[in-house]
N, C-alpha and C positions, 0 to 999 in steps of 0.2 A: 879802784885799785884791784889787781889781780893777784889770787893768788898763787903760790908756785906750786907744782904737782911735778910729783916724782914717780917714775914709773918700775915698776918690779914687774921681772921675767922669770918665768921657773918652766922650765922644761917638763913636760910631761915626761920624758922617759924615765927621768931621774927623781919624780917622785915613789916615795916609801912603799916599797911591795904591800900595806894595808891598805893602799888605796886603789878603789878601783879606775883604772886606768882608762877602758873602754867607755866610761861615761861623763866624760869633762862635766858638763852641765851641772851633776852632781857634785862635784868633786867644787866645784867653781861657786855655787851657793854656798857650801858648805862653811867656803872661806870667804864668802862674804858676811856671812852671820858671825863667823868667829872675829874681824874685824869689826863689825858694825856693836857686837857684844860688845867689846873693847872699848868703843867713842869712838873710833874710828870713820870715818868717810870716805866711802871706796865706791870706786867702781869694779868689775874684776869681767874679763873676757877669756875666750879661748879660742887661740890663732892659731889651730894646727897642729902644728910641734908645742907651744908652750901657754903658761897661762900669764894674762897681763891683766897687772895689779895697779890702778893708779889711782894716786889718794892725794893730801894736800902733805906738801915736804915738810910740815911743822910736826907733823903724826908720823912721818917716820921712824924713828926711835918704838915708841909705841906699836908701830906694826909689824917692826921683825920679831919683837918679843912675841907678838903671837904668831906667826910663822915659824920662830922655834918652838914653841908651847904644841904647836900640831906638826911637826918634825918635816917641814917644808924648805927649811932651811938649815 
């Protein structure tokens, strides 16, 4: 059985003036440590323009709360 994975996009331009912008890489561990803290299970990349977040759709719920908790969303 497979399971479902939901994917989240956040725009790097529209991230919070506290983050640093020029460094995805950074910025992109950071918020995988704050989901993996969480139980979460992610993957998290950076395409450019934005960062892709994709976890399993059962942890949804649970991952926007930390995406607002780090002012992401």
């Amino acid at each position: 059985m497979t399971m479902a994975t939901t994917t989240i996009r956040i725009d790097i331009d529209r991230l919070p003036d506290h983050l640093d912008r020029s460094r995805p890489s950074v910025m992109i561990e950071a918020i995988e440590t704050a989901l993996r803290e969480g139980g979460i299970k992610t993957d998290c990349s950076d395409l450019f323009s934005h960062i892709k977040i994709d976890l399993p759709t059962a942890q949804l719920a649970a991952a926007i709360a930390v995406l607002v908790d780090l002012q992401l969303i």
